[in-house]
C-alpha positions in Angstrom: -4.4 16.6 15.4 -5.1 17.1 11.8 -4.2 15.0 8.9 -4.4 15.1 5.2 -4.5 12.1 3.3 -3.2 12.0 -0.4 -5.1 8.9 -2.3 -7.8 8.6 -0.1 -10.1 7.1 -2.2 -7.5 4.2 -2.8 -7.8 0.9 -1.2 -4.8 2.0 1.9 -5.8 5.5 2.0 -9.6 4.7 2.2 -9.1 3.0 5.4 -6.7 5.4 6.9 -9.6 7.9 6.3 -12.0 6.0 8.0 -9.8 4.8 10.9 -8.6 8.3 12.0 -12.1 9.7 11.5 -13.7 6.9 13.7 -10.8 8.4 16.2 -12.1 12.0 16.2 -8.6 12.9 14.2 -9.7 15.8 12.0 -8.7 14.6 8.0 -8.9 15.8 4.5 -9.1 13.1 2.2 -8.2 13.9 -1.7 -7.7 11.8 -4.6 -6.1 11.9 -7.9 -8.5 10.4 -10.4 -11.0 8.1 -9.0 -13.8 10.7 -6.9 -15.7 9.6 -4.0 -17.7 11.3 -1.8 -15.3 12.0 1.1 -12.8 13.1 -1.2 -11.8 16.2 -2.7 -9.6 16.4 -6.1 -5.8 17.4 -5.6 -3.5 17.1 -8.5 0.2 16.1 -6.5 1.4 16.8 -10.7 0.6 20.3 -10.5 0.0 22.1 -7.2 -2.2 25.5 -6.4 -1.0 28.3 -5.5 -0.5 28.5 -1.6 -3.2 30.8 -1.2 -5.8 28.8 -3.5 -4.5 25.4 -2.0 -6.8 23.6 0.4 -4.0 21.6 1.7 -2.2 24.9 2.9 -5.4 25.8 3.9 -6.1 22.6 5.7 -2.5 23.2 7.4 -2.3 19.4 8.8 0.3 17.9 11.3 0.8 14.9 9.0 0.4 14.4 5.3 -0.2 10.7 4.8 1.0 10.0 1.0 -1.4 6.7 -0.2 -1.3 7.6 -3.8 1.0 6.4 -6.6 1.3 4.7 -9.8 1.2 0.7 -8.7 1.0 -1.5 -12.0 3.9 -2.8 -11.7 4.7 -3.7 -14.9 2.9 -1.0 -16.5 5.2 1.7 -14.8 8.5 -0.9 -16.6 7.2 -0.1 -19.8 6.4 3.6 -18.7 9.6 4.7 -16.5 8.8 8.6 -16.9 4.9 8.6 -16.1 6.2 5.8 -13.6 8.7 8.9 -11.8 6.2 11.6 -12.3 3.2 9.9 -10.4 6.0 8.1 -7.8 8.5 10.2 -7.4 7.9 14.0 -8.2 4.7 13.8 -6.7 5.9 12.7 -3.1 9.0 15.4 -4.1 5.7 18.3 -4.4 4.0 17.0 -1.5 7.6 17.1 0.8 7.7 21.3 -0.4 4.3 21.7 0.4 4.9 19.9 4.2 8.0 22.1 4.2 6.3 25.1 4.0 3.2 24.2 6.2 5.0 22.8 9.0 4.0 19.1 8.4 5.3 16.1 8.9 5.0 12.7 6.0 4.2 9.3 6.2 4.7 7.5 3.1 3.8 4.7 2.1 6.6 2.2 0.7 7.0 -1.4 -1.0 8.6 -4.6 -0.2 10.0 -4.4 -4.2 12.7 -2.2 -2.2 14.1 -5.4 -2.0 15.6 -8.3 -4.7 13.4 -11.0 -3.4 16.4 -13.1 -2.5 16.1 -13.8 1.4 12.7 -12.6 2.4 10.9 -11.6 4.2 12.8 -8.6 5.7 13.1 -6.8 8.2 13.9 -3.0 8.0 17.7 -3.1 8.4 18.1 -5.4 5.9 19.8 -5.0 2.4 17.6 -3.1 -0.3 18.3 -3.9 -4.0 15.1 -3.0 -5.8 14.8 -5.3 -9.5 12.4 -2.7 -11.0 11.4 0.7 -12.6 8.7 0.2 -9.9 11.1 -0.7 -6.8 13.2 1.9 -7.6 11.4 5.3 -8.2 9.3 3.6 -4.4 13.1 3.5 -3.2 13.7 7.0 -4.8 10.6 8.7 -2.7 11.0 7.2 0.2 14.4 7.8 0.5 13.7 11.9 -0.1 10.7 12.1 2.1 13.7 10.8 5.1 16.5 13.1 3.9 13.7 16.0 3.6 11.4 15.4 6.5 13.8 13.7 9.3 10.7 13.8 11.5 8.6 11.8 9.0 8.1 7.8 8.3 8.1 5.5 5.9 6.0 2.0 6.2 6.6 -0.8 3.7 3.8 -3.0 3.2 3.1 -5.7 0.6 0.1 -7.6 -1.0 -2.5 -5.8 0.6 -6.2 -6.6 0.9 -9.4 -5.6 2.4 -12.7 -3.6 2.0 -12.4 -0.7 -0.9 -14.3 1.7 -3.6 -13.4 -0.3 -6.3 -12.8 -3.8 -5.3 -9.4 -3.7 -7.4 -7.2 -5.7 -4.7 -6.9 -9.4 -5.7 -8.9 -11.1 -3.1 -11.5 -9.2 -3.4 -11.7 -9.1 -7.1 -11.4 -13.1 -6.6 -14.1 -13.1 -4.1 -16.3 -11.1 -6.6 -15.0 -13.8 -9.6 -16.4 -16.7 -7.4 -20.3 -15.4 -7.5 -19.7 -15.4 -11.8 -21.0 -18.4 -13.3 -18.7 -17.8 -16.5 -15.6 -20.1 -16.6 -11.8 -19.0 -16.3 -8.8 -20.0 -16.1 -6.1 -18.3 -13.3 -2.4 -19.1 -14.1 -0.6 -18.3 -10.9 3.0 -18.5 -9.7 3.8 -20.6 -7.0 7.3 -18.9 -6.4 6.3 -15.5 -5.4 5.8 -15.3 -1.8 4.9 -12.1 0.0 2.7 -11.5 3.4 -0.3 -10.2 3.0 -2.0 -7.9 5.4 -5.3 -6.2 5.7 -5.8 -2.5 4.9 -7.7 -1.7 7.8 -4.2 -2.9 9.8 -2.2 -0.9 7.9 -4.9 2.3 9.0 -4.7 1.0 12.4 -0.8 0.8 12.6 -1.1 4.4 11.4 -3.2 5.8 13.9 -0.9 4.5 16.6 2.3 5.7 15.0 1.5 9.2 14.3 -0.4 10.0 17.1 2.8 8.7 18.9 5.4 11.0 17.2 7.0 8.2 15.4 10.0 8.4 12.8 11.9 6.2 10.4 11.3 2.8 8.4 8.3 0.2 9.7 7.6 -3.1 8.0 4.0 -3.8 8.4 3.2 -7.7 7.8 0.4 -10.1 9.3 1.2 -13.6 10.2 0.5 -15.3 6.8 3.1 -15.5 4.1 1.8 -17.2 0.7 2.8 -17.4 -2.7 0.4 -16.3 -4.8 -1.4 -19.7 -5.8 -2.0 -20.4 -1.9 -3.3 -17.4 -1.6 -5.8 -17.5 -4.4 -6.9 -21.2 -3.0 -7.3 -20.0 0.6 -10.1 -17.5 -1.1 -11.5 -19.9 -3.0 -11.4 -22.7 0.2 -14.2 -20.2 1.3 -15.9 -19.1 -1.9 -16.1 -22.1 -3.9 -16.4 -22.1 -7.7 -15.4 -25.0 -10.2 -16.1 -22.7 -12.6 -12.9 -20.9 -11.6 -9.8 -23.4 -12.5 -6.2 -22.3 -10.8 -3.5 -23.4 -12.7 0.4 -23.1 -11.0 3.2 -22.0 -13.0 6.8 -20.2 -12.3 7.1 -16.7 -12.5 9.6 -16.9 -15.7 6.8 -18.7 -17.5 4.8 -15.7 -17.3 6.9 -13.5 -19.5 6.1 -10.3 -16.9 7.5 -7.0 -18.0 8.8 -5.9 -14.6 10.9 -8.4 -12.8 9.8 -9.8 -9.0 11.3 -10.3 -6.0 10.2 -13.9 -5.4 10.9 -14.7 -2.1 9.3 -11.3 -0.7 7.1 -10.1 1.8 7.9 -8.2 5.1 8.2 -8.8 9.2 7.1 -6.6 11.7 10.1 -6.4 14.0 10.2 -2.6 14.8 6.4 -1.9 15.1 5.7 -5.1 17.3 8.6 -4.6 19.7 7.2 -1.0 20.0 3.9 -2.3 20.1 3.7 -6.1 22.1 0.3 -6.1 22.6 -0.9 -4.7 18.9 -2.3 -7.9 17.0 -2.9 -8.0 13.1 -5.8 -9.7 12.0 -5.4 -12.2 9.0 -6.7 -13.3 5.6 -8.3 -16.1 7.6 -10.2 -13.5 9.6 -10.9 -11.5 6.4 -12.4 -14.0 4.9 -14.8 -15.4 7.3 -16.6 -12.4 7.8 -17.2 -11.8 4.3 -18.4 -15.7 4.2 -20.3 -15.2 6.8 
């Protein structure tokens, strides 16, 4: 099997590269803007020509779309760089797996959802509240009506070992070894699940190698809001320099709006898979105490 892996040098698609390698799958890794060593640059914006394109060239059974533009309320005040980096850059990648043969696994959001009765599962209702949500909506929904053969898995507050250390717990954990002093304001009514990148690479590995198709909610036992979150880091990388202070989601003036009472379940994946387990930010955490 051979995969190619847009955004691989991304915290998702950086552990779907090394979890597929470690299991003798043959990959291409590319990225967008940030370079890594394991990575070559691919422009989804504006494609090669077929015969100078290394993705055409790779010819993969699965193109596994990590990359797209997530600052959320960035892409509310910037709805047309928000579609070009979201949406017509999964629409290129789905002609280019058209012509090649390939099938697409992209990756999706929980903001699919209004945040009203989470966390969901997969049937459930979608409503997306942003410019973010929707253009996630928008792709996701073409990469199914394109590729019938392809998936789409939804996944939410995500964590774990990265390039860049941009996810929030590790940038907390990094925080807690900083002797200068701040101030976290963090709101205690957004609740999502968390789950652990390396999972989500893992969850891959079993679903493509297995043929699969349609929608999967990822999701790990825990489900925070964001304060608990941030004080189950610090429970194991103490710093009173670093003071966390609660407040609602309405006090924070956000651009793009939430869906509070987020985060995801695992019904489809774990009835197809009993015996997988997810590890959890518990887990996480103690080995990078330890």
């Amino acid at each position: 099997m051979k995969v190619f892996i847009a955004g691989a040098s991304g915290l998702v698609g950086g552990n779907v590269f090394r979890h597929l390698s470690s299991r003798n799958i043959e990959v291409l890794g590319s990225h967008f803007s940030f370079p890594t060593k394991y990575t070559i640059g691919y422009d989804t914006l504006n494609m090669p020509s077929s015969g100078e394109d290394p993705l055409v060239k790779f010819s993969p059974d699965w193109i596994v779309h990590c990359g797209a533009l997530t600052w959320v309320d960035y892409c509310e005040e910037h709805p047309l760089e928000s579609y070009e980096k979201t949406v017509r850059s999964t629409k290129n990648l789905v002609e280019k797996a058209k012509k090649i043969g390939a099938k697409m696994l992209y990756i999706s959001s929980d903001y699919v959802f209004d945040g009203e009765n989470g966390p969901y599962i997969e049937s459930d209702e979608l409503n997306p509240l942003s410019v973010y949500g929707r253009h996630k909506l928008e792709a996701e929904t073409h990469v199914l009506e394109e590729l019938p053969d392809s998936l789409s898995l939804r996944i939410t507050n995500v964590y774990g070992d990265e390039e860049r250390n941009k996810n929030f717990v590790s940038r907390l954990i990094e925080l807690s070894s900083d002797k200068e002093e701040r101030e976290l304001k963090l709101p205690v009514d957004q609740y999502a699940t968390p789950i652990n990148a390396y999972d989500v690479a893992r969850c891959i590995g079993h679903l493509i190698t297995e043929n699969k198709s349609g929608i999967y909610h990822l999701a790990s036992t825990d489900f925070l809001n964001r304060m608990q979150l941030a004080q189950r880091v610090l429970s194991y990388f103490p710093n009173e320099q670093i003071k966390l202070s609660s407040v609602f989601t309405s006090e924070l003036k956000q651009a793009a709006d939430r869906p509070l009472m987020g985060g995801l379940i695992a019904k489809r994946f774990l009835d197809e898979h009993p015996n997988f387990k997810f590890s959890n930010l518990d887990d996480y955490l103690r080995s990078k105490s330890s």
